[in-house]
N, C-alpha and C positions, 0 to 999 in steps of 0.2 A: 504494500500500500504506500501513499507516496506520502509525507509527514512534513514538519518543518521544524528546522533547529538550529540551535545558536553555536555557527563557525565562526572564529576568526573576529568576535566581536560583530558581525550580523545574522539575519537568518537568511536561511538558503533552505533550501527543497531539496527530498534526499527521499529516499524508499528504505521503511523498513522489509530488510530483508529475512529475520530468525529474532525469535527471541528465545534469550539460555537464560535458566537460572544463576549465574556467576559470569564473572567477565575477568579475561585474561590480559587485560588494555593496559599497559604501565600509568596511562594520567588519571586521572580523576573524571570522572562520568560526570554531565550535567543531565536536567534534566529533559526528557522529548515536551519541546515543544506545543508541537500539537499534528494529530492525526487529519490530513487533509480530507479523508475520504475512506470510507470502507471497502472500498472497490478493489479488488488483488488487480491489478495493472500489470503487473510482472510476474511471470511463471515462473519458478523453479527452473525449468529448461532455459528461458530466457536467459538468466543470471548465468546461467553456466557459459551458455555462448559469449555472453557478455564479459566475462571474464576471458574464456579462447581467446575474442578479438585483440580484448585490451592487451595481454599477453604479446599476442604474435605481431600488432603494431606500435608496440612500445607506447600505448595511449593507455586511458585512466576509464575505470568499467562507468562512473558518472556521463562520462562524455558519450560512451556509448550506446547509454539507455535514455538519451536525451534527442537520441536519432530513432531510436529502433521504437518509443513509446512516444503516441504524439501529445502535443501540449495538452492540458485539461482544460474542458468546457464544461463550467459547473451547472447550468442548464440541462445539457446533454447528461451529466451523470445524477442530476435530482429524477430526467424523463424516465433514464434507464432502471434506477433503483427503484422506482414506483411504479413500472410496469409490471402485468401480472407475466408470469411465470416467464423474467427475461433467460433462465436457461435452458427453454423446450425448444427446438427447433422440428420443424415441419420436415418429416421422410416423406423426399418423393417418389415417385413409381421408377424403376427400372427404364432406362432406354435400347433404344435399337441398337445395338450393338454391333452389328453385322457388319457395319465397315471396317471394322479389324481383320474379318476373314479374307482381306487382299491382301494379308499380312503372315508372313514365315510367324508361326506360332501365337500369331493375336489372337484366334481363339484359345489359348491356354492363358492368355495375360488377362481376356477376360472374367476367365472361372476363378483365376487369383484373386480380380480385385472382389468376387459377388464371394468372394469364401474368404475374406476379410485377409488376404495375408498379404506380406508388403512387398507386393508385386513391384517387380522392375524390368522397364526395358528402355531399347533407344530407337527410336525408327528414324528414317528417311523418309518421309511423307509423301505420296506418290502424284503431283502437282496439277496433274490432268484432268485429276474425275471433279466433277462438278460438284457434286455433292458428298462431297468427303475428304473436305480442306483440314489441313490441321490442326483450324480449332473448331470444327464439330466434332471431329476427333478426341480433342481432349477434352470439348463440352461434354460429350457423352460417357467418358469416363471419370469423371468430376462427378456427374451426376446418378450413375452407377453405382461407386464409394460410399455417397452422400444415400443412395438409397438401401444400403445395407448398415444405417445408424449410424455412422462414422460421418466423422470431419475428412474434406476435400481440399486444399489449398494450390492453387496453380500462381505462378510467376511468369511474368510475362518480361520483356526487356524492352518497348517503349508503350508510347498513348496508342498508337494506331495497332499493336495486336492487343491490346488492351479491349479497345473497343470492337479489334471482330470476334473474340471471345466470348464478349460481355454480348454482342448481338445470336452469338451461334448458340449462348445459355438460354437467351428468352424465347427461344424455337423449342426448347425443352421444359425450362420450367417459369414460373411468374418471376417477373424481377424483382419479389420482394422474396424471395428463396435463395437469394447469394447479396452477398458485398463485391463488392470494388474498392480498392485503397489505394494511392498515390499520393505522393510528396507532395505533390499540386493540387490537393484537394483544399476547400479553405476550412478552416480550423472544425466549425460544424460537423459539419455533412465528414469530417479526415475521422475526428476524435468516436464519432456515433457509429461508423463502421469500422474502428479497430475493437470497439467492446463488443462490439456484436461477433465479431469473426473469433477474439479470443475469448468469449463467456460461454460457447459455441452456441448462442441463440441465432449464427445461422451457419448450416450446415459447408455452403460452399463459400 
């Protein structure tokens, strides 16, 4: 959860990360400030990465979690905590899958992802067929995952396959059944879909 407390003679914003009954700190403990919010904003897996990074480029895990969790919008987190059951997310139906069987072993990669195990592969997308671009492709496997109760998370590398993504998902399900998130989103609309995507109140 994210707190605030007295560094260096000001306050600063910081995340309780553990709390122990004893402390092994050589100075003197003041006390926590105050707890911003009850919202867990950071996973256990998070911090871990968050440490990797800071580790391997000589940077500090604050800095890291100050990219990787976006700012707070206390609006958004009063909507979110007062909504009824913000960790159900909607299982949608299975999709057509069939376009993997143009594929050396896509139908085994699809029995993987509907028998929940942590299917891996790489394709070459085959660029011709009309109706079987890479991201219906990986719309429909997204929404496969998402339909055997499981969380789906796809990354994209700019706006423009972002958006044919985000167009090949609402062929499949409503567009209030996944998120979207980007650096360029404005604070709103950035902060209301990283809670929803990590509270998993939505599946994709």
């Amino acid at each position: 959860v994210r707190v605030r407390v007295k560094f260096g003679g000001r306050e600063v914003t910081g995340w309780l990360r553990e709390r122990v009954e004893h402390s092994d700190a050589p100075a003197r403990l003041v006390a926590l400030h105050k707890v911003i919010s009850p919202l867990h904003v950071v996973t256990p897996e998070v911090f871990e990465l968050a440490d990797a990074l800071a580790e391997r480029y000589a940077g500090l895990v604050p800095d890291v979690l100050r990219l990787a969790v976006p700012p707070r919008v206390a609006s958004v987190e009063k909507a979110f905590i007062e909504s009824e059951d913000p960790a159900e997310a909607p299982i949608p139906d299975c999709p057509d899958l069939t376009g993997f069987t143009d594929y050396a072993q896509g139908a085994e990669f699809c029995e993987d992802l509907l028998a929940g195990h942590q299917a891996r592969a790489v394709m070459a997308v085959l660029p011709s067929h009309p109706e079987r671009s890479w991201e219906q492709l990986l719309a429909s496997a997204l929404v496969a995952t998402a339909s055997t109760g499981r969380g789906a998370l796809a990354v994209v590398p700019d706006h423009k396959s972002l958006d044919r993504l985000a167009a090949a998902l609402e062929e499949l399900v409503d567009q209030s059944a996944f998120v979207r998130l980007t650096a360029n989103d404005k604070p709103t609309p950035r902060y209301r879909s990283y809670l929803k995507a990590q509270s998993g109140q939505e599946r994709i």
